[in-house]
C-alpha positions as CSV (number, residue, x, y, z in Angstrom):
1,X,93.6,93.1,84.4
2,X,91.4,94.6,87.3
3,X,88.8,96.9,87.6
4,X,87.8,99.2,90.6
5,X,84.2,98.6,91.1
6,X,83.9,102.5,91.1
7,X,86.5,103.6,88.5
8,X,85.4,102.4,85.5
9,X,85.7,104.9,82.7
10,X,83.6,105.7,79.4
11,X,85.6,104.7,77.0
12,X,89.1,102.7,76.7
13,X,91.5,102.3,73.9
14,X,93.0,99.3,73.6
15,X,94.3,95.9,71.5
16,X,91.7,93.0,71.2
17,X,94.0,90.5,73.6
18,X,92.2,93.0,76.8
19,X,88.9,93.9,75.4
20,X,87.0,91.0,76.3
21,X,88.3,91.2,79.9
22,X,87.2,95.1,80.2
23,X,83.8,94.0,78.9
24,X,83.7,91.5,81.4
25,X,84.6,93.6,84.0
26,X,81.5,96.5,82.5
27,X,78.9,93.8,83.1
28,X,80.2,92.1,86.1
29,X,78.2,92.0,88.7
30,X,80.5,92.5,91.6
31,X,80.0,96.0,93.3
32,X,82.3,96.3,96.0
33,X,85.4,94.6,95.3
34,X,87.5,94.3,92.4
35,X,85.8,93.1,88.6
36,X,85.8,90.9,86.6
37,X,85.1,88.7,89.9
38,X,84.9,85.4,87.5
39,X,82.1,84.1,90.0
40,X,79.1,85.9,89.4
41,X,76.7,84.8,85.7
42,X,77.2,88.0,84.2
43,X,81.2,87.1,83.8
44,X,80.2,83.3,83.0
45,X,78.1,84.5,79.9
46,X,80.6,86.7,78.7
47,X,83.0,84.0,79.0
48,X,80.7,82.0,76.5
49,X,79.5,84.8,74.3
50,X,76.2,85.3,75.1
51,X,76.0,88.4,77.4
52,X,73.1,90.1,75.7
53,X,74.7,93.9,77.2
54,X,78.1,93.4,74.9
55,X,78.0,94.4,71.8
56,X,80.9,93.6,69.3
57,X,81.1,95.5,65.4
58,X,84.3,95.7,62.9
59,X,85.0,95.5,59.3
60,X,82.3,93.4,57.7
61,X,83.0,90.5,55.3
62,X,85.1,91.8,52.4
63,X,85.1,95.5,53.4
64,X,88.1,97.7,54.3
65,X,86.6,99.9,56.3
66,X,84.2,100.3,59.3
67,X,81.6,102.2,57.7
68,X,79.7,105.8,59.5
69,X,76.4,103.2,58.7
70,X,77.8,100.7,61.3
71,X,78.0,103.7,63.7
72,X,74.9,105.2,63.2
73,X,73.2,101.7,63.9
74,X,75.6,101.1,67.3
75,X,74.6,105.1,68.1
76,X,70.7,103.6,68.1
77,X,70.9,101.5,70.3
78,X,73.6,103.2,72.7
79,X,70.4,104.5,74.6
80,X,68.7,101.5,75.1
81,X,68.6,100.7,78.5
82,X,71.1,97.3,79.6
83,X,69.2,94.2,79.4
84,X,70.6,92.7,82.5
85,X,73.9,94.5,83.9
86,X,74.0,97.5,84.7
87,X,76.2,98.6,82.1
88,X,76.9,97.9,78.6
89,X,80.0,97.3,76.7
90,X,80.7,98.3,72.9
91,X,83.7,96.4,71.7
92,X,84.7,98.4,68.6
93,X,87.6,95.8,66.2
94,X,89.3,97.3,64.0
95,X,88.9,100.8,65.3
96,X,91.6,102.4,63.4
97,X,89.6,101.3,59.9
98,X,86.6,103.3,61.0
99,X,87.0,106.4,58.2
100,X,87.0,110.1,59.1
101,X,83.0,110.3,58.7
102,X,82.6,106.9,60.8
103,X,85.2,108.3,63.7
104,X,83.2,111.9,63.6
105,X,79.8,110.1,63.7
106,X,81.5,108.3,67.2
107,X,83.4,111.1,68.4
108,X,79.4,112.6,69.0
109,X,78.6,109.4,71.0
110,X,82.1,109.8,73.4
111,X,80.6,113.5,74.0
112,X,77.5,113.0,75.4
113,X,77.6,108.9,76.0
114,X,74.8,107.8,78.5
115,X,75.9,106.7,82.1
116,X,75.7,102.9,81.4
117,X,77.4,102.9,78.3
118,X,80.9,102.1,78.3
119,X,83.3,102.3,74.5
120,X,85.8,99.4,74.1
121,X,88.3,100.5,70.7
122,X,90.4,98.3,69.8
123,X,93.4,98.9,67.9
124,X,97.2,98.6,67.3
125,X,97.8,102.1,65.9
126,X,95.9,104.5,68.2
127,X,98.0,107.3,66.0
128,X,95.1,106.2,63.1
129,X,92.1,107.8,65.8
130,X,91.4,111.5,65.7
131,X,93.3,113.2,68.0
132,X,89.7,114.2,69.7
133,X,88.7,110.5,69.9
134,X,91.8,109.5,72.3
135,X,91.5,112.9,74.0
136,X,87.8,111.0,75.2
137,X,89.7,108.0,75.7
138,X,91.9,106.5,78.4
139,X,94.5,104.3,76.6
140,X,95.8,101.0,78.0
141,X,98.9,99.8,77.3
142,X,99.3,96.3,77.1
143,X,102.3,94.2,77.0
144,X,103.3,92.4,73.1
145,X,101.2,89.2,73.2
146,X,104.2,87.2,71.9
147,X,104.6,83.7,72.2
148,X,107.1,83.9,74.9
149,X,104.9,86.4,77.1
150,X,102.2,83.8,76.8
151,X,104.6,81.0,77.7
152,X,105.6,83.2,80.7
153,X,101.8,83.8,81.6
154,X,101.1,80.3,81.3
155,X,104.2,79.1,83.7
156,X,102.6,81.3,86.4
157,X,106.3,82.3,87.1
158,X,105.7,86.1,86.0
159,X,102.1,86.2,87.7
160,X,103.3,84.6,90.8
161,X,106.3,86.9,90.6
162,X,104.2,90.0,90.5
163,X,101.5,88.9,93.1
164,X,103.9,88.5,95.9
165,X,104.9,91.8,95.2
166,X,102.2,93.3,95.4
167,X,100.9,91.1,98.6
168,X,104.0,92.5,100.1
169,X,103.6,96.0,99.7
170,X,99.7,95.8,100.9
171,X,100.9,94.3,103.7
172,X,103.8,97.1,104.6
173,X,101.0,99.8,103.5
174,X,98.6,98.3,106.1
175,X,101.1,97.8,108.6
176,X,102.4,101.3,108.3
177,X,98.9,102.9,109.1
178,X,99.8,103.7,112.4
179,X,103.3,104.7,112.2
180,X,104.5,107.9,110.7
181,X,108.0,106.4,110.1
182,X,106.9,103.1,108.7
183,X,104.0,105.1,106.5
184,X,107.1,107.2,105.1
185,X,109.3,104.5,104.4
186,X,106.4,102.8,102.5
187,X,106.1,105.9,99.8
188,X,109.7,106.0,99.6
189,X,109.2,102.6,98.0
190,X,106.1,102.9,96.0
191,X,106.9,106.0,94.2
192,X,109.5,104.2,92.5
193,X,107.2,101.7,91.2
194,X,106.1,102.0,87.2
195,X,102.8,103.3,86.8
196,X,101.1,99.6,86.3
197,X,102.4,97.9,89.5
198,X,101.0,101.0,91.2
199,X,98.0,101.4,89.7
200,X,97.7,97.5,90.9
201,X,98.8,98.1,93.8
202,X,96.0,100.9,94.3
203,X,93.3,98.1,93.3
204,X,94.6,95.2,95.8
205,X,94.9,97.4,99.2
206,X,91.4,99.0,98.3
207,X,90.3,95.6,98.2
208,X,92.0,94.4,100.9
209,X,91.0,96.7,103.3
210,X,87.0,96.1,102.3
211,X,87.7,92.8,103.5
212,X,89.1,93.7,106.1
213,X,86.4,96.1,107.2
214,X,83.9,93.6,106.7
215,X,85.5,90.9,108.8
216,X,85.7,93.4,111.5
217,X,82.1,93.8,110.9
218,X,81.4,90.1,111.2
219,X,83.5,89.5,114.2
220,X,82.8,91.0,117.6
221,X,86.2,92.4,118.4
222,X,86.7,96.0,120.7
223,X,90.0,96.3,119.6
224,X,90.9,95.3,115.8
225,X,94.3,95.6,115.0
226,X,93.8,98.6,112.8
227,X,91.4,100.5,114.1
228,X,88.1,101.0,111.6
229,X,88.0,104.5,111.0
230,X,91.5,104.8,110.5
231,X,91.1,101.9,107.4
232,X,87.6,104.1,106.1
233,X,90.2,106.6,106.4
234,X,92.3,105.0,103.7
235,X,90.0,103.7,101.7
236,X,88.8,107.0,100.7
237,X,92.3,108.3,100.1
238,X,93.1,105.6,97.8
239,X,89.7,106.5,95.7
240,X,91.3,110.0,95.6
241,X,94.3,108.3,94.4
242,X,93.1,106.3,91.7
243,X,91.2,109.4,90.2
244,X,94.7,111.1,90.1
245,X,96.2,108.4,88.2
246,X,93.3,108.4,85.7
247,X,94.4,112.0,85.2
248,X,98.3,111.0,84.6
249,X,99.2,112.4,87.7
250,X,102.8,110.3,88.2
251,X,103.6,107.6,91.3
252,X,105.9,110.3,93.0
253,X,103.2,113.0,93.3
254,X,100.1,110.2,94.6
255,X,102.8,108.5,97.2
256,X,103.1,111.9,98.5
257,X,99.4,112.9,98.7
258,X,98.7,109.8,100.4
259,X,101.5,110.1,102.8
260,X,100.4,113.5,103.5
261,X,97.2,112.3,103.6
262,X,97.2,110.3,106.3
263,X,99.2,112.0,108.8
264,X,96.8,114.5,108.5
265,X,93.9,112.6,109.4
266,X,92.5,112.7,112.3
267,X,90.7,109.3,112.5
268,X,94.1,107.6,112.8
269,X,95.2,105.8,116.1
């Protein structure tokens, strides 16, 4: 799971098998590319525990509930500046045990929460949450972590799978830049893809075409395949397409705005 350096949201719903990696990816210190990067040494101490800007509560020993008092104390020290990201991550277990007072107490921190503070809530029955707690939310939906996912996972078959996929549709996006035909034959294809593989495939050609910019930045060249306004161009659409997709707006309508998009421009060819 991967995070747009600039599209990280407030506060997630989700189970405790992708917590850790959104709090990785809140504290990572990668700014321009996709996070978690995995590189830099605020993802190695969350990978060992110790990150001093994640913060993990849930039902104490021998309770059945996560109390408004466990709350209260989180609420405390919400505004407290980060020790050493720039953001902090509140992994809340057992989210769904957190009683009507406890979720009301929270619901007041996901209304006004301060800009580095990012709410991890972790849970297998998001129906349990006030309605107004997921309205504040933006739910991931992860696939079953049964043993014959994790089998598949650990094969590499399914990742491997799904990476050339998505390495070939970059590559037709890019390609497609400066063709109107080619660009419209490329959202034929990707607004039939499932909101995942899209929103992925949002994240790798962003990324891709950073890289891209920068190598044209470090090599002298007067004529770069692609030329690059036309990939700052694209760039930019793609930010306005990710904020669409955080707002549920389907595959079909994005493809199209981007489309549209970009014959429109005028920094193309």
């Amino acid at each position: 799971m991967l995070f747009d350096s600039e599209r990280i949201s407030h506060a997630y719903i989700t189970n405790k098998f992708a917590a850790e990696m959104i709090a990785k990816a809140v504290v990572c210190g990668e700014r321009y590319g996709s996070r978690p990067c995995n590189n830099c040494n605020h993802c190695d101490k969350t990978t060992r525990n110790i990150h001093p800007d994640i913060t993990m509560i849930g039902k104490q020993e021998d309770k059945t509930i996560v109390s408004v008092d466990q709350i209260r104390e989180l609420k405390k020290d919400v505004y407290i500046v980060p020790n050493e990201s720039e953001q902090k991550a509140y992994i809340v277990n057992d989210a769904d045990a957190m009683n009507i007072n406890a979720q009301n107490a929270f619901l007041q921190i996901l209304e006004e929460p301060p800009a580095h503070a990012v709410f991890i809530l972790c849970t297998e029955n998001p129906a349990a949450l006030l309605p107004t707690v997921r309205s504040r939310c933006i739910e991931l939906k992860q696939q079953p972590t049964s043993q014959s996912n994790i089998n598949k996972t650990n094969s590499g078959e399914e990742e491997t799978d799904e990476n050339e996929e998505l390495n070939e549709l970059t590559e037709k996006f890019l390609l497609a830049l400066n063709d109107n035909v080619k660009l419209m034959e490329c959202m034929f294809t990707l607004e039939k893809l499932d909101r995942h593989t899209f929103a992925q495939f949002l994240t790798q050609t962003r990324e891709h075409i950073i890289q891209i910019l920068k190598q044209n930045q470090n090599i002298k060249t007067q004529n770069p395949t692609i030329p690059n306004k036309t990939l700052a161009t694209a760039e930019t659409i793609i930010i306005k397409a990710k904020e669409m997709q955080d707002l549920n707006v389907s595959p079909v309508h994005i493809s199209g705005y981007i489309c549209a998009s970009l014959i429109q421009s005028e920094d193309r060819f």
